[in-house]
C-alpha positions in Angstrom: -36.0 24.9 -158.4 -35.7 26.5 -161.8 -38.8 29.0 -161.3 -37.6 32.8 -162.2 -36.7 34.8 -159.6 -39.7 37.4 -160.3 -42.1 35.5 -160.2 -41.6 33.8 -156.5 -40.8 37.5 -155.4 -44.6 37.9 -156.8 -45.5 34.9 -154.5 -44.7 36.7 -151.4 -45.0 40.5 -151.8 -47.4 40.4 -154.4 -47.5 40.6 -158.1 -48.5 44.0 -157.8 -45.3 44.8 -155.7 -42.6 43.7 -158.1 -41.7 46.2 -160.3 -42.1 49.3 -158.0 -39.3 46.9 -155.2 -37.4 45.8 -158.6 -36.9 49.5 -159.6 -36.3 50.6 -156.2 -33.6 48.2 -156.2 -32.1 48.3 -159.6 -31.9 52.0 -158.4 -30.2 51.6 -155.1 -27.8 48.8 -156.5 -28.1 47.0 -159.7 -25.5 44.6 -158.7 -27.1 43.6 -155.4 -30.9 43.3 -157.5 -29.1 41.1 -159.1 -28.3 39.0 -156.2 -31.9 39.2 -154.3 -33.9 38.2 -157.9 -31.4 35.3 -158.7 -30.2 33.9 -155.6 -33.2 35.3 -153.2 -35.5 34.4 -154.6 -34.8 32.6 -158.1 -32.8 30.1 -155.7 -33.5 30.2 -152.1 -36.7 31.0 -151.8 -38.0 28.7 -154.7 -36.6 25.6 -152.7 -39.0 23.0 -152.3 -37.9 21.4 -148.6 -40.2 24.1 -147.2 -43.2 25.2 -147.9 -43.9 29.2 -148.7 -45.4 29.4 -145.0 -43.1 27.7 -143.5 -40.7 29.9 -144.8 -42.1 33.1 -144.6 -43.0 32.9 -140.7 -39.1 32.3 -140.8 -38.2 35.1 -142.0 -40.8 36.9 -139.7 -38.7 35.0 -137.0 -35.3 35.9 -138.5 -36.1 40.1 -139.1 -37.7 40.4 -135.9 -34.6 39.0 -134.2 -32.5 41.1 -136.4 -35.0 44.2 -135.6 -35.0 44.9 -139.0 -38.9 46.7 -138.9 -39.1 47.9 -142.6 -38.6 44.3 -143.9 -40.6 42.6 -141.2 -43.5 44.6 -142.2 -43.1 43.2 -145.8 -42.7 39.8 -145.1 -45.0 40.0 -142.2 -48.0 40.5 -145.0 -46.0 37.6 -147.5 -46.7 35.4 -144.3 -50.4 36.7 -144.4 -50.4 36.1 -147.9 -49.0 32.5 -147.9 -51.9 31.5 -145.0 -50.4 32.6 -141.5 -53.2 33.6 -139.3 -52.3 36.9 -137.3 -52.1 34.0 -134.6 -49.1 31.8 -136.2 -47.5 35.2 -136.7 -48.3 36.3 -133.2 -47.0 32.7 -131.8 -44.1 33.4 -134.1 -43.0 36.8 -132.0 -43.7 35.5 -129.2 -41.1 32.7 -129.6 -38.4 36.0 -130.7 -39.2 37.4 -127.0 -37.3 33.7 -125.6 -34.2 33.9 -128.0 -33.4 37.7 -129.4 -35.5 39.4 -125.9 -39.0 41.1 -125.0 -37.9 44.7 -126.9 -37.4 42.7 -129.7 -40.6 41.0 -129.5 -42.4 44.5 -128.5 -41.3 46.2 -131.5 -42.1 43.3 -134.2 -45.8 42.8 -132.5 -46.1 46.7 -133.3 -44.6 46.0 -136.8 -46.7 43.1 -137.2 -50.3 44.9 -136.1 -49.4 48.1 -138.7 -48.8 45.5 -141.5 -52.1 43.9 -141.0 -53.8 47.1 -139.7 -53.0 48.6 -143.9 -53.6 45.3 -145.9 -57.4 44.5 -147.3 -59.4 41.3 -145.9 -60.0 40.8 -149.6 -56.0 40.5 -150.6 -55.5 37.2 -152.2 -54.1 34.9 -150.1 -52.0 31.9 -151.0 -53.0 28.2 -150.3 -50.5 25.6 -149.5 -50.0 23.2 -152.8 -51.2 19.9 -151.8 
């Protein structure tokens, strides 16, 4: 760990993402900005037990459950972005229908398919280290 929180967030939402979520959320809360730059990401997400895929199709997993759309739709493209296939991510969904129900599932497939429907086949994609 050790790796500034700003520039993991850059890993998975994309460089040119951070500063307009940074100042969307130095303006909703400085306080919890704070918390999702340090710990979030500057902690958390810059562990290295799991890979960025690995945990990104997590957090796909985890939002979906949670039916939290607006997020998933983010980190559905950071999954994109770290090498999920619309497949793993599909599989991924799938797996939500078992555990958190269908409607669950129904509405993060429709999340999923306007995330990738906006994003452009020449985005950058990350390749695991290795």
């Amino acid at each position: 760990m050790g790796e500034p929180g700003p520039e993991v967030m850059a890993r998975f939402v994309g460089a040119e993402n951070v500063e307009r979520g940074r100042s969307y959320l130095e303006q909703l809360d400085p306080e919890l900005h704070r918390y999702i730059i340090d710990f979030v990401y500057g902690e958390v997400y810059a562990g290295d037990v799991l890979d960025a895929k690995t945990r990104a199709l997590c957090t796909v997993a985890m939002l979906a459950t949670l039916g939290q759309q607006l997020q998933l739709g983010v980190y559905v493209r950071a999954a994109h972005r770290q090498g999920a296939s619309e497949e793993e991510i599909r599989e991924v969904l799938r797996q939500v229908a078992v555990y958190a129900g269908f409607p669950s599932a129904w509405n993060a497939l429709a999340t999923m398919k306007s995330a990738l429907d906006g994003l452009d086949e020449t985005e950058p994609k990350q390749r695991p280290a290795g």
